[in-house]
N, C-alpha and C positions, 0 to 999 in steps of 0.2 A: 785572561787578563781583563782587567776593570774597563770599561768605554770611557775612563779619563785619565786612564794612560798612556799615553805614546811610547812607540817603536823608535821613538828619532833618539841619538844619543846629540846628551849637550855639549854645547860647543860653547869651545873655551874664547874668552875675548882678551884679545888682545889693545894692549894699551901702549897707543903710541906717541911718541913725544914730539913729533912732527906732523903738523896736516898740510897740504897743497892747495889751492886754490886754481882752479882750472875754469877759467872762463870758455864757454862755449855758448853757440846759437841755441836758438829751440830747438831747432831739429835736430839738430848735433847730437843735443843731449838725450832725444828721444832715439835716435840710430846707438848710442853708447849703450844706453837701457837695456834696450833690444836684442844688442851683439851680448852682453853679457849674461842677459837670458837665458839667452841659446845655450851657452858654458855653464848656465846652472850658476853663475856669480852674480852677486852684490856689482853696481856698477864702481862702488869705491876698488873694491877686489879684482875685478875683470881692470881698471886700469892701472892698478897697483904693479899687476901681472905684466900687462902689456909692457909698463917702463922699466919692467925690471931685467927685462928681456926673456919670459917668457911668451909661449905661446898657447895660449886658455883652449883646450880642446874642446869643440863640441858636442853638446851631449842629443844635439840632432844628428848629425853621425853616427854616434853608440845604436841612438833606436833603428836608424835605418840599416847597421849592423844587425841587431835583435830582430827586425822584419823578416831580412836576409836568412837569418840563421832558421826562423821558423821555415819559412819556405824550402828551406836545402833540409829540412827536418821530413818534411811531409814529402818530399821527391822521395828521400832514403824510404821512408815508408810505401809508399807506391810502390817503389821497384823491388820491396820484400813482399809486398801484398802480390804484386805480378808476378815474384818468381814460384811465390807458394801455390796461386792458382795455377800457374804454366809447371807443376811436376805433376800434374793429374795428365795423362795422356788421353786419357778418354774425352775429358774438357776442351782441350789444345788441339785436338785433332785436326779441326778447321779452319787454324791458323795458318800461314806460310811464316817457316820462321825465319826467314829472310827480314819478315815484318817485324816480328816478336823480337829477334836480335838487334834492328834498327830501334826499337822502340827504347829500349834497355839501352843502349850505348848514346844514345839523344839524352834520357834520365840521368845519366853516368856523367856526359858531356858536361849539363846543367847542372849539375853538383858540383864539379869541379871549375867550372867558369866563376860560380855563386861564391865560392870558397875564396878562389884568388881575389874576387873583389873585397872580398870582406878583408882579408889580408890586408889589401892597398889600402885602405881604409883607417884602418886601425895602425900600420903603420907611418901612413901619412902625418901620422899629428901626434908622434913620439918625438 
C-alpha cells in the first residue's frame, strides 16, 4: 500500500435538518470533550447519544479489556511453558509437588478471576 493511503474507511455524513444550541460553562464544555473522548465520539455525537437515551461505551474500558486479555494470554503461556518443563522428571526432581500443584492452580485461579472481570466489563456497558 502507497504511504498516502489510509486504512480508515469513509464515513458517510449525515445531513441534518435540526441543530441544538446547548449553552454550557467552560469547563462543562471541556468535561463534554473529554467524556466523549473516552467513547472515541465527536462531542456533537457523544451528546446526540447521551439524549437519545443511549449509553456511549468507553473505549478506555475496551483497552483495559485488551491489557486484561494479554495478561490472561501470557499466564495461559506460563502454565504451558511450566507444564512442559515439569514432564521432564529428571528436571522436576527437586520440586515438591505439593508446590508445583499450588503454583498451577494460583495460574489457573488467575485466568479465571481475569476472564470474569473482563466479562463484567464488557457486559456492563451493553
Amino acid at each position: 500500500m502507497a504511504e498516502t493511503e489510509t486504512k480508515t474507511k469513509p464515513k458517510t455524513k449525515r445531513k441534518y435538518k435540526l441543530h441544538l444550541r446547548v449553552p454550557v460553562e467552560v469547563e462543562e464544555g471541556e468535561v463534554i470533550k473529554d467524556q466523549a473522548e473516552k467513547c472515541g465520539l465527536s462531542a456533537a455525537e457523544y451528546l446526540r447519544k447521551l439524549g437519545l437515551g443511549y449509553e456511549p461505551t468507553s473505549i478506555v474500558d475496551n483497552q483495559k479489556v485488551s491489557e486484561l486479555a494479554k495478561i490472561n494470554g501470557d499466564l495461559g503461556r506460563l502454565g504451558g511453558l511450566l507444564k512442559l518443563w515439569l514432564s521432564d522428571d529428571r528436571r522436576s526432581a527437586h520440586f515438591d509437588k505439593k508446590t508445583i500443584n499450588g503454583l498451577l492452580k494460583d495460574i489457573e485461579k488467575t485466568r479465571t478471576q481475569m476472564t470474569e472481570i473482563m466479562m463484567k466489563v464488557i457486559h456492563s456497558k451493553k
